[in-house]
C-alpha positions in Angstrom: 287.6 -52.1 41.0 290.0 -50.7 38.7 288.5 -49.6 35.8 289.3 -51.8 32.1 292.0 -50.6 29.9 290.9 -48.9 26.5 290.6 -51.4 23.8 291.4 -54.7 26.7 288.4 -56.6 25.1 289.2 -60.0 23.8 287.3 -58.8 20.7 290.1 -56.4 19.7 293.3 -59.1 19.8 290.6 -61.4 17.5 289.9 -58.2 14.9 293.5 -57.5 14.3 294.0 -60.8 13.5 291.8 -60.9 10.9 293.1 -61.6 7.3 289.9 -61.6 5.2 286.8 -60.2 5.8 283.7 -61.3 4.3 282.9 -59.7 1.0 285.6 -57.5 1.2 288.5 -57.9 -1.5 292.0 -58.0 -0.1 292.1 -54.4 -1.4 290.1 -53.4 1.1 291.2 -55.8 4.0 293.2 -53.5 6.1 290.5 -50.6 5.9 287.6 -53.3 6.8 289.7 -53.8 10.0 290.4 -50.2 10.9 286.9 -49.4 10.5 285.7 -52.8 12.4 288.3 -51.9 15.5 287.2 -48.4 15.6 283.4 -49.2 16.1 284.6 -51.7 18.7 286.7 -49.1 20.4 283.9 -47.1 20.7 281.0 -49.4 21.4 283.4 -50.6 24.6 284.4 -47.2 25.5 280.0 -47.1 25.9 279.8 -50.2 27.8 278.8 -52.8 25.3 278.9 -56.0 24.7 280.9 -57.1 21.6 281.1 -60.8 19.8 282.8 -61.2 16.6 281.3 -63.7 14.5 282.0 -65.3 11.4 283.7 -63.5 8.5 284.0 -60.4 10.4 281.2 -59.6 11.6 280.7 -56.9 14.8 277.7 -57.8 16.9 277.3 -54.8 19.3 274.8 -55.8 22.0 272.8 -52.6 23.8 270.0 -54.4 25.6 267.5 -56.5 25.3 268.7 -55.7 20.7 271.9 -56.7 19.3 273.3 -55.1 15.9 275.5 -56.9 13.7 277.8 -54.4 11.5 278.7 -55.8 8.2 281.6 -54.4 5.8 280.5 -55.1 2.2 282.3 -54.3 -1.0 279.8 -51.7 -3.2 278.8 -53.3 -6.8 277.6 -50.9 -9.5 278.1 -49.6 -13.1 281.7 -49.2 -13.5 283.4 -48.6 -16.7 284.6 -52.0 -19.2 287.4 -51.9 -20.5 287.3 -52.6 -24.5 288.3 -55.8 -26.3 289.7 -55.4 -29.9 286.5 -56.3 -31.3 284.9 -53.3 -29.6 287.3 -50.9 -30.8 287.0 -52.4 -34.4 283.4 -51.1 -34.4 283.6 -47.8 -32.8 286.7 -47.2 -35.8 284.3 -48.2 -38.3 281.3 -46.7 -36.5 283.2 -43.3 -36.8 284.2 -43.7 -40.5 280.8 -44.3 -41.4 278.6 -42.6 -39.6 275.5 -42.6 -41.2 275.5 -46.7 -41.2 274.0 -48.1 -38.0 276.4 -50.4 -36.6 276.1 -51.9 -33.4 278.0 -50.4 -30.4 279.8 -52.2 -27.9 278.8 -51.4 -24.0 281.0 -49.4 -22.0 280.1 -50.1 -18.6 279.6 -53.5 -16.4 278.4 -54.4 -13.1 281.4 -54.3 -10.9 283.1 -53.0 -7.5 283.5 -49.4 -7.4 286.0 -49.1 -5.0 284.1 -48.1 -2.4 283.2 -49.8 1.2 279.3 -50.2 2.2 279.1 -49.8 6.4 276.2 -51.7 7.2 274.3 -52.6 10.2 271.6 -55.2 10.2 268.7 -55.3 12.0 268.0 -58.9 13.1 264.8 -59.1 14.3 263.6 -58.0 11.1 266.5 -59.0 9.0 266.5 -55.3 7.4 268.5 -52.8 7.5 268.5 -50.2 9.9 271.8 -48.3 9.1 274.1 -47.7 6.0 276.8 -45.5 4.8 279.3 -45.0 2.2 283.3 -45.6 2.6 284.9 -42.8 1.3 287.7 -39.9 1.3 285.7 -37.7 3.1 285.0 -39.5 6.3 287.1 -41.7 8.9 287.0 -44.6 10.2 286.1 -42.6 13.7 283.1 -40.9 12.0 281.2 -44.2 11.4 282.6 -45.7 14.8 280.3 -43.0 16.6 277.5 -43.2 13.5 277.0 -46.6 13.9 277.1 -47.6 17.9 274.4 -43.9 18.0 272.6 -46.4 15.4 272.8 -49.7 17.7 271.5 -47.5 20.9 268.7 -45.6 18.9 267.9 -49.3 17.7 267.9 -50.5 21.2 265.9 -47.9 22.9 263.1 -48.0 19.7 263.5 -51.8 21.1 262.9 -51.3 24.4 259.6 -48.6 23.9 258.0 -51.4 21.4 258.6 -54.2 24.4 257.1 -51.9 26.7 254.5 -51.1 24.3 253.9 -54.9 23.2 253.5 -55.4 27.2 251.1 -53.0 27.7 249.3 -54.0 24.7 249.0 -57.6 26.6 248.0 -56.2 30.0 245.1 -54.2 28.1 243.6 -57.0 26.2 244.3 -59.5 28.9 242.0 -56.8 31.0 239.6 -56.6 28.1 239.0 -60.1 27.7 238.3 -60.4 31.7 235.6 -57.5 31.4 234.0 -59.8 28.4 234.2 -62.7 30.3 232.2 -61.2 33.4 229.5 -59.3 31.0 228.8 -62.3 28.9 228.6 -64.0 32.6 225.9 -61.8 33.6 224.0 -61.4 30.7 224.1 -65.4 30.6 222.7 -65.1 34.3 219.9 -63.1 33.8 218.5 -64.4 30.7 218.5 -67.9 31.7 216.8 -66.3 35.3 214.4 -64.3 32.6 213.7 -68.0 30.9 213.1 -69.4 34.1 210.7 -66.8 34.9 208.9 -66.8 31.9 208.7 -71.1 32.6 207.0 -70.4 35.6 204.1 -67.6 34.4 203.3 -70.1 31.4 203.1 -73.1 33.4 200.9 -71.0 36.1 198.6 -69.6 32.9 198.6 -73.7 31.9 197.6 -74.4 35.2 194.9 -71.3 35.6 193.4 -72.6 32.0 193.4 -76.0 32.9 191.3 -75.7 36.4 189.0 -73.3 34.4 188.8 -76.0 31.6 187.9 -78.4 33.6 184.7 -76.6 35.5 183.6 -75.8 32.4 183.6 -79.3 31.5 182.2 -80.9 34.8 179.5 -78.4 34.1 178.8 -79.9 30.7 179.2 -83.5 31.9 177.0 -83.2 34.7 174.0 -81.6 32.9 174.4 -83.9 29.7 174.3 -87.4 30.5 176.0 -90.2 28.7 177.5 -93.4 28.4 181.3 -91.7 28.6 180.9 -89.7 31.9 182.7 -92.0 34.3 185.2 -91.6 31.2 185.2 -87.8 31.5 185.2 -87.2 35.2 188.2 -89.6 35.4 190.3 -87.4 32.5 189.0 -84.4 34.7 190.3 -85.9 37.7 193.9 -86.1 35.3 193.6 -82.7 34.4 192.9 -81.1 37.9 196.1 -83.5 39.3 198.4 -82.4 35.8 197.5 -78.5 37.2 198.6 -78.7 40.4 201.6 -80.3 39.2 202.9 -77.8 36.9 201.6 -74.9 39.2 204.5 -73.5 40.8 202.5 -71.7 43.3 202.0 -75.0 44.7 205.5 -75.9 44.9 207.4 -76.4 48.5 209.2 -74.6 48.5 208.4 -72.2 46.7 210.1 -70.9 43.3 213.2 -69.2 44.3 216.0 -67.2 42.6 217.5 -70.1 40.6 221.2 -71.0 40.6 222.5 -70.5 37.2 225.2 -73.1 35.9 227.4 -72.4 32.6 230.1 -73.6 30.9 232.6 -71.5 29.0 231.2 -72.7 25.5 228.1 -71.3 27.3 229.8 -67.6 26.7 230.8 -67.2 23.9 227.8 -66.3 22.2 227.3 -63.3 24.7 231.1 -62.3 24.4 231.3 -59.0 22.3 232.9 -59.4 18.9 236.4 -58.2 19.1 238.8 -57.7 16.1 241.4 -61.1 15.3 244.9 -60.3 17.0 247.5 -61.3 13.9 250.9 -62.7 15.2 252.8 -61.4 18.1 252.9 -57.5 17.4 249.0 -57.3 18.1 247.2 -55.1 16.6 247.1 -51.0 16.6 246.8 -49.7 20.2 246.3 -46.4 21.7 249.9 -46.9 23.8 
């Protein structure tokens, strides 16, 4: 394929058509443009993508970012120029000088003649270049100043994605680790709850049968109208221990099978500090 012809982008026939740029006065017009087609020369001599948007605007895309360069007009304190009354009062401000009279201001907010090269950042909506318009520089010194800018911007970009990503890979990881300890600690103290069930209903069932003999004994050698009454709550008792015995289970007590529910986790998940927003929080990547 043959390769494109310096300057061929559409982008280029659209810029030197331009007769107003965005806060820029028509002073100023033709230099906006030089500057604006000499940034896009360069940015396409790179091999990136250019838009023009509204009011003269360069976008300059190096992936995944895309820079907007913006041509503003510098405001400042500039000199005003003096009305009649203000020279009135400096006259009579000099013939009197010991009388305090009040003194006109000799400076305004104003354009200073020079030309702001900006590029915004527009994930942040800052700024992440600027220079100054002036004598000492051409229009090809910010051309190469500002597309460096765009690709420092866009490789920054590309180590915080790659960052970000690693970021959510590690505490994706992380929360998959919690998720099987607070499993197994959730296992084995509902298997230590079961087991300690079991011994207290065993201990029951040991006091009970030892209860009872005791108490046959006693209702056999002391005779009374109520004995029918306690040998049948004897009989109870004896028929309530084997019940709750589980050494009389079949089957026998086995390794239970332990049931959750996510809810169930979470109060054996270990505390972890809040992620805020999308950008995570510090990480050793």
């Amino acid at each position: 394929m043959a390769p494109r012809r310096r300057g061929s982008d559409p982008v280029f026939a659209t810029i030197r058509a331009l007769t107003k740029v965005d806060e820029l006065s028509e002073k100023h017009t033709r230099r906006g443009i030089r500057i604006l087609l000499a940034v896009a020369r360069e940015a396409s001599d790179r091999g990136h993508e250019l838009r023009l948007g509204r009011g003269g605007r360069l976008e300059i895309t190096v992936r995944p970012t895309t820079s907007t360069l913006l041509l503003k007009e510098e405001y400042g304190r500039v000199p005003r120029k003096l009305t009649a009354q203000d020279k009135k009062w400096l006259e009579e401000a000099k013939a009197n000088p010991n009388r305090v009279l009040p003194r006109p201001r000799t400076w305004e907010r104003g354009p200073t003649g020079r030309v702001i090269v900006d590029i915004l950042e527009r994930r942040t909506s800052g700024h992440a270049g600027q220079w100054y318009d002036d004598k000492d520089h051409g229009v090809q010194d910010y051309a190469a100043a500002v597309v460096n800018c765009a690709e420092n911007r866009a490789g920054s970009e590309e180590a915080r994605h790659a960052s970000e990503a690693r970021a959510r890979e590690f505490y994706r990881r992380q929360a998959e680790l919690d998720r099987e300890a607070a499993i197994e600690l959730l296992v084995q103290a509902r298997i230590k709850d079961a087991l300690s069930e079991q011994v207290r209903n065993w201990r029951q069932a040991e006091d009970i049968r030892v209860y009872c003999d005791r108490l046959e004994q006693r209702n056999t050698a002391q005779a009374s109208d109520s004995a029918d009454s306690t040998r049948e709550w004897i009989a109870w008792a004896r028929h309530h221990a084997d019940a709750i015995d589980p050494l009389l289970q079949n089957p026998l007590p086995a390794m239970p099978t332990i049931k959750w529910s996510d809810e169930d986790l979470e109060p054996y998940k270990p505390e972890r500090p809040i992620l805020f927003g999308s950008g995570y929080l510090r990480h050793p990547f």
